[in-house]
C-alpha positions in Angstrom: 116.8 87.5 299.3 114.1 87.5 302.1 114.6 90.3 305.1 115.6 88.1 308.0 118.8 87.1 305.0 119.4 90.7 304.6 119.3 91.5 308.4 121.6 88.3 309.3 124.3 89.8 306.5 124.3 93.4 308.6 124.2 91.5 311.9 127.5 89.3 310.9 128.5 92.7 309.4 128.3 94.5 312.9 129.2 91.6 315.0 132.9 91.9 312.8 133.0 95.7 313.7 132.5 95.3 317.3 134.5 92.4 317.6 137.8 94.5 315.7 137.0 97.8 317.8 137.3 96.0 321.3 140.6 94.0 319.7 141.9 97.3 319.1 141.2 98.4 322.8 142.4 95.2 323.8 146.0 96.0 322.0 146.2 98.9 322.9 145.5 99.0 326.6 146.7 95.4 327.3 145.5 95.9 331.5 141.8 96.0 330.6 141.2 92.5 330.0 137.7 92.5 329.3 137.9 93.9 326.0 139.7 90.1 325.3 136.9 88.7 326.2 134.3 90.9 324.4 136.5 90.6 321.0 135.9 87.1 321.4 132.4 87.4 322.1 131.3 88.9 318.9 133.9 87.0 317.5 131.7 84.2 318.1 129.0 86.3 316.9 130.3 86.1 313.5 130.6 82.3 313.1 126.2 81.7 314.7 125.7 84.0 311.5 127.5 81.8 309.1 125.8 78.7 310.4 122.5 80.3 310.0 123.1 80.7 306.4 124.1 77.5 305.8 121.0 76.1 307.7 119.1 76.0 305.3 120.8 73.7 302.5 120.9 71.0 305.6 119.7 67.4 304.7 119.6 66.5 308.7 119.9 70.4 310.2 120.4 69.0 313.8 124.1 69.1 314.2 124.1 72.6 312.5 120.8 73.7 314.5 123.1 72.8 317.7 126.2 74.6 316.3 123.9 78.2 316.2 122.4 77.5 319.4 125.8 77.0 321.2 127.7 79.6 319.4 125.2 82.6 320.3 125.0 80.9 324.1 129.5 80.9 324.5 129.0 84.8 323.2 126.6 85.8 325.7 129.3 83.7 328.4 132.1 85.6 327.0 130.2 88.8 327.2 129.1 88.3 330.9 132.6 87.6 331.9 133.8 90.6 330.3 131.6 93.0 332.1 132.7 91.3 335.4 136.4 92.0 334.5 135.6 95.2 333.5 134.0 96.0 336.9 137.0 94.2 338.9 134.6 91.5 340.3 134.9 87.9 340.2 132.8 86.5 336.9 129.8 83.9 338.5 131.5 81.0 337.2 129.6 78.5 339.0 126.4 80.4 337.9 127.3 80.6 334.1 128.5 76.6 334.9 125.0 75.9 335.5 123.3 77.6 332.7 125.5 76.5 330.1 125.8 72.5 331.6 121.7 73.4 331.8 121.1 74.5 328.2 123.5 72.1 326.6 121.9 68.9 328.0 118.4 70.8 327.0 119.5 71.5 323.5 120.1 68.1 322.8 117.0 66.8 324.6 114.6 69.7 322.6 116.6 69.3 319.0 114.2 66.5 318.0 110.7 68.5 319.6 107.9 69.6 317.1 109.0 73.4 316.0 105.7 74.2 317.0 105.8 73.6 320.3 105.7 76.2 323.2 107.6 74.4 325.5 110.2 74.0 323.3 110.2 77.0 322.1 110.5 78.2 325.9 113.8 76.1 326.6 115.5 77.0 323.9 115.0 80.6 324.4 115.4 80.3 328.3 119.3 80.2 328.5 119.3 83.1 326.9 117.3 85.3 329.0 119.1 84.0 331.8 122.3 85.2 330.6 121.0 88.2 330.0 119.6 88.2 334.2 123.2 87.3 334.8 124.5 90.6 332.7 122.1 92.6 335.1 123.7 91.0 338.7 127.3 91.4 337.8 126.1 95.4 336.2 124.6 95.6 339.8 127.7 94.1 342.0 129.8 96.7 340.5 131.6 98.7 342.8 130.5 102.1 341.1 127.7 102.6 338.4 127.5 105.8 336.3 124.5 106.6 333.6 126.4 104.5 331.5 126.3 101.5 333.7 122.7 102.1 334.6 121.7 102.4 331.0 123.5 99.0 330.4 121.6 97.2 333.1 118.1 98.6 331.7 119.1 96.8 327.9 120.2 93.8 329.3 116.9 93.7 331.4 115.2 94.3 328.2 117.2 91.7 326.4 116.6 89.5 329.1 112.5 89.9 328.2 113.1 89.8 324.7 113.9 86.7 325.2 111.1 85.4 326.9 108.8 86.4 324.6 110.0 85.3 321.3 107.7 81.7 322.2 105.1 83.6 322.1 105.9 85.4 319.2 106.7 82.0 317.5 103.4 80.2 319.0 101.5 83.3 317.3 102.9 84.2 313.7 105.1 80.5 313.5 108.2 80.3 312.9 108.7 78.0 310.0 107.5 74.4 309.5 111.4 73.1 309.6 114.5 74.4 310.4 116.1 75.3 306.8 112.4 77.5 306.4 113.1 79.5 309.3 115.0 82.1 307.6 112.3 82.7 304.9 109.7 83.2 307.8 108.6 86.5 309.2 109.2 85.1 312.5 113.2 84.9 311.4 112.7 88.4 309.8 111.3 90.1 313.3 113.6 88.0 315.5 117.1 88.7 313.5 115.7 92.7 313.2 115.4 92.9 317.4 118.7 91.2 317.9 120.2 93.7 315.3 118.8 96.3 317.3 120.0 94.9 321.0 123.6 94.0 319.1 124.4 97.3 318.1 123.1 99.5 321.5 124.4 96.6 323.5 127.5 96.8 321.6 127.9 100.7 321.3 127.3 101.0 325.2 129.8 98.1 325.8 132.3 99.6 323.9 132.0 103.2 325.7 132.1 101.9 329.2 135.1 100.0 328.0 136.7 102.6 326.0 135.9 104.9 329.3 138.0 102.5 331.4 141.1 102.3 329.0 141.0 106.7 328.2 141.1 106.5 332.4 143.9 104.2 332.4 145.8 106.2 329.9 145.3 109.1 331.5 146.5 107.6 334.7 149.4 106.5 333.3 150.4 109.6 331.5 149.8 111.7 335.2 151.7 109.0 336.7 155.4 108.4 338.0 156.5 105.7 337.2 159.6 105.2 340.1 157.3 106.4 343.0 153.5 105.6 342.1 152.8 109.2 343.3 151.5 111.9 340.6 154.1 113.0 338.0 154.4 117.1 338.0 151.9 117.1 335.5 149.2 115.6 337.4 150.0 116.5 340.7 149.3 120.4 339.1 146.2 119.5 337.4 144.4 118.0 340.8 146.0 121.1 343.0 144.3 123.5 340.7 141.2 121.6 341.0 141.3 121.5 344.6 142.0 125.3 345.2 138.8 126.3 343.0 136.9 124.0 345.2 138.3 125.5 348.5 138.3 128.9 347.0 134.4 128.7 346.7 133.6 126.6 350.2 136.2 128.7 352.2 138.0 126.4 353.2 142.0 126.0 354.2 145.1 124.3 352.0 148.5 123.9 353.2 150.7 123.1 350.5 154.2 120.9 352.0 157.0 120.5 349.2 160.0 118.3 350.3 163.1 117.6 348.7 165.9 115.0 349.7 169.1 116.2 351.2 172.5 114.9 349.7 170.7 112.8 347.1 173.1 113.5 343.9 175.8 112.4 346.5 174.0 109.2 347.5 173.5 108.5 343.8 177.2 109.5 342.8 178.6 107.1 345.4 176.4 104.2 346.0 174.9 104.0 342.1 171.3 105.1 340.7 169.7 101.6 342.2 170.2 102.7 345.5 169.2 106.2 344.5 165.8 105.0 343.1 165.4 102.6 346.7 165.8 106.1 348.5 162.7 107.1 346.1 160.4 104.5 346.0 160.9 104.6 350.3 160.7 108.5 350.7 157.3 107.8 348.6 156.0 104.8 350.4 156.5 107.2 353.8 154.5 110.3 352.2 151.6 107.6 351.2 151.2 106.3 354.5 150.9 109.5 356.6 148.2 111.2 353.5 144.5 110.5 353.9 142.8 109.8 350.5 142.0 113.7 350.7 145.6 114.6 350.3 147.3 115.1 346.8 150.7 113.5 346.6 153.6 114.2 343.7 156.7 113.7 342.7 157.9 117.5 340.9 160.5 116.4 339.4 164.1 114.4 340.5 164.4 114.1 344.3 161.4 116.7 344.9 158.0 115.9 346.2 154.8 117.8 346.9 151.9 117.6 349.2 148.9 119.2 348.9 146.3 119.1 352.3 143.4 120.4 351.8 141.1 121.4 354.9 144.6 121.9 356.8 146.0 125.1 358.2 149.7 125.6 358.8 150.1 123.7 362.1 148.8 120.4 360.0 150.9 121.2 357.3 153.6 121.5 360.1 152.7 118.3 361.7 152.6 116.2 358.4 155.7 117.3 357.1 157.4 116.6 360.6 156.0 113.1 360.5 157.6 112.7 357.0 160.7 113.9 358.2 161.5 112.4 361.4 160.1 109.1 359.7 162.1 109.2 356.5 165.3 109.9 359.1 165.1 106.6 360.9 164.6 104.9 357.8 166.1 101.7 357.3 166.8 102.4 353.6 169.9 104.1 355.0 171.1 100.5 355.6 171.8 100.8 351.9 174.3 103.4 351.9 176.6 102.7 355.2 177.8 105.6 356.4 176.0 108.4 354.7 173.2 110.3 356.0 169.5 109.9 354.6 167.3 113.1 355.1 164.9 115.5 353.6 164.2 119.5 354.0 160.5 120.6 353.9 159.0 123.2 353.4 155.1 124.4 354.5 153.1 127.2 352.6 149.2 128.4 353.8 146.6 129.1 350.6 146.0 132.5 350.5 142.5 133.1 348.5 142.6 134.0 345.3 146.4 133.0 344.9 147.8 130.9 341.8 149.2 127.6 342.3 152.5 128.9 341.0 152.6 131.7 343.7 152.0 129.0 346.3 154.7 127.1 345.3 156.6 130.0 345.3 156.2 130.4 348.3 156.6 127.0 349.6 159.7 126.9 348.1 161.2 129.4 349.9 160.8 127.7 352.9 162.1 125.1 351.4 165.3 126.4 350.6 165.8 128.6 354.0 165.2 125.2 355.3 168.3 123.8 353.5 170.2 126.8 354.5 169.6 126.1 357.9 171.8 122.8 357.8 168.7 120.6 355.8 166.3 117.6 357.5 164.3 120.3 359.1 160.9 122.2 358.4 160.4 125.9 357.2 157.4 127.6 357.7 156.1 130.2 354.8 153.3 133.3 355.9 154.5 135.6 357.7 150.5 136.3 358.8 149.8 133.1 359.5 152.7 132.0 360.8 152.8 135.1 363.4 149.7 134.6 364.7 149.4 131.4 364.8 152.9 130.1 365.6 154.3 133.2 367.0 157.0 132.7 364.4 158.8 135.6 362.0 157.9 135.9 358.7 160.1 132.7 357.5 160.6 130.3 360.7 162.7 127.7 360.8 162.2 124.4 363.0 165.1 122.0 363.7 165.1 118.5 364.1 163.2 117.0 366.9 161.1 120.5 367.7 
């Protein structure tokens, strides 16, 4: 068995790997779409391999010699149009038009040139590199690149080259008087050992970036509710605490704003749980339009939400949670349940250094609550310090509607 023979069998061997690993991804996180198309890329993979062992037992190895060349060409096609789905961008179809209706038309044109020849030798390997170039632009129109990304786009490059100089490689050392000697050459042996070595790094780093996207995604969903889009309790905590280090060590101020809906067990008891989940999905949809992307927006649990401002004092934790209210009173959702009043209580709780989250929803809660004492759809304040100075309020103020 000569060495390119031996490298081919891992190369089909790896190709089958990658191309199970990204179905797996592909199963499993059915949104990220480009691990589709990189399963089918080194899908393809597998099949140029078992037409270049059967190369060489060819009596006319044209038709066969057209088969490798197309195969490995679709692959890197597929694998381009992956990486643009994984970065959300539109895949340069017109592009990847041209260079595949390009190299097929040159394939069949070349098929018949002298082996030896440089310039075929150039146009068969040209395709190639420019897939590879086409790798780089869509790495580079990506909205966001980390080292991953970056270390993606230097391979490719690299590919890209490799390409390019396998002519001269061939015009030096030859690369077999006919096609069925090819895989005894040490051309074959050289050239199948490189593309081993660009398969598995280009395949490893693929299959990060990608599995990258899909433990985001999970994660997402998992920190996600589902009824509001907003962050489920779990979530919501995990990004508070996060923030409050950060202000903690720049000094700077977080109001926290809990709400929760007035009269919603009735609203569900009498006008059924669809109506209920309306009430939700609007009360939400209200919260998201008055936050900034700064702001930290949950759903606690049930009818309870959370806001969390940071680089706002009382006052703005005042002024959002009035917007909220006085929006979420005039909202026409309350066309849904004729008769019966829609409205939420809020309450508003300063950062105090130092202070656990779980103090400063303590807190916040209280307001809440002396807020629904007060006769509900109103705003409490928390902080008897800041509130006193600031607000010239008591320890626990209460504002009514409309103040």
């Amino acid at each position: 068995m000569s060495a390119a023979v031996f490298v081919l069998a891992i190369n089909m061997s790896v190709a089958g790997i990658f191309a199970t690993a990204f179905a797996v991804v592909a199963m499993t996180t059915r949104a990220n779409s480009s691990a589709r198309w990189m399963a089918a890329a080194y899908g393809i993979g597998i099949f140029d391999g078992l037409l270049e062992f059967i190369l060489p037992w060819q009596s006319d190895p044209r038709l066969v010699g057209i088969g490798i060349f197309c195969a490995f060409l679709f692959a890197q096609a597929l694998n381009v149009v992956g990486l643009a789905r994984h970065y959300e961008i539109t895949p340069p179809w017109r592009l990847l038009g041209l260079v595949v209706g390009g190299a097929l038309v040159t394939i069949v044109l070349i098929i018949g040139m002298e082996r030896g020849s440089l310039l075929r030798a150039l146009l068969y390997q040209l395709p190639y590199g420019l897939m590879q170039a086409l790798s780089v632009v869509v790495i580079l129109r990506a909205p966001r690149r980390g080292a991953l990304d970056l270390l993606l786009l230097v391979l490719s490059a690299l590919a890209g080259l490799q390409f390019l100089a396998k002519p001269l490689l061939a015009a030096a050392i030859g690369s077999g008087a006919t096609p069925q000697a090819y895989i005894g050459s040490t051309y074959a042996a050289i050239s199948q050992t490189m593309g081993a070595v660009l398969l598995v790094a280009n395949g490893l780093l693929v299959l990060l970036i990608v599995v990258r996207r899909a433990m985001a995604e999970m994660t997402a969903r998992s920190e996600t509710d589902v009824l509001s889009g907003l962050f489920n309790r779990r979530g919501f905590e995990d990004r508070a605490e996060r923030l409050l280090a950060t202000a903690q060590r720049a000094g700077v101020p977080v109001t926290l704003v809990v709400a929760d809906l007035d009269n919603f067990k009735t609203i569900n008891d009498s006008f059924g749980h669809a109506v209920g989940d309306r009430v939700i999905v609007s009360f939400a949809e209200i919260l998201r339009a008055l936050a900034d992307p700064r702001l930290v927006l949950g759903r606690l649990g049930g009818e309870e939400f959370a806001a969390l401002l940071p680089g706002g004092n009382l006052a703005a934790g005042r002024l959002f949670a009035e917007s909220a209210r006085s929006g979420f009173a005039h909202d026409p959702i309350g066309d849904q349940a004729p008769g019966q009043a829609i409205s939420a209580s809020f309450g508003v709780a300063q950062y105090r250094p130092g202070e656990p989250l779980t103090d400063l929803l303590r807190r916040a809660d209280r307001a809440l609550y002396q807020a629904k004492s007060d006769g509900r759809n109103r705003v409490c304040l928390a902080d008897a310090d800041v509130a006193s100075s600031r607000l010239g309020a008591s320890w626990l103020r209460s504002v009514p509607p409309g103040n």
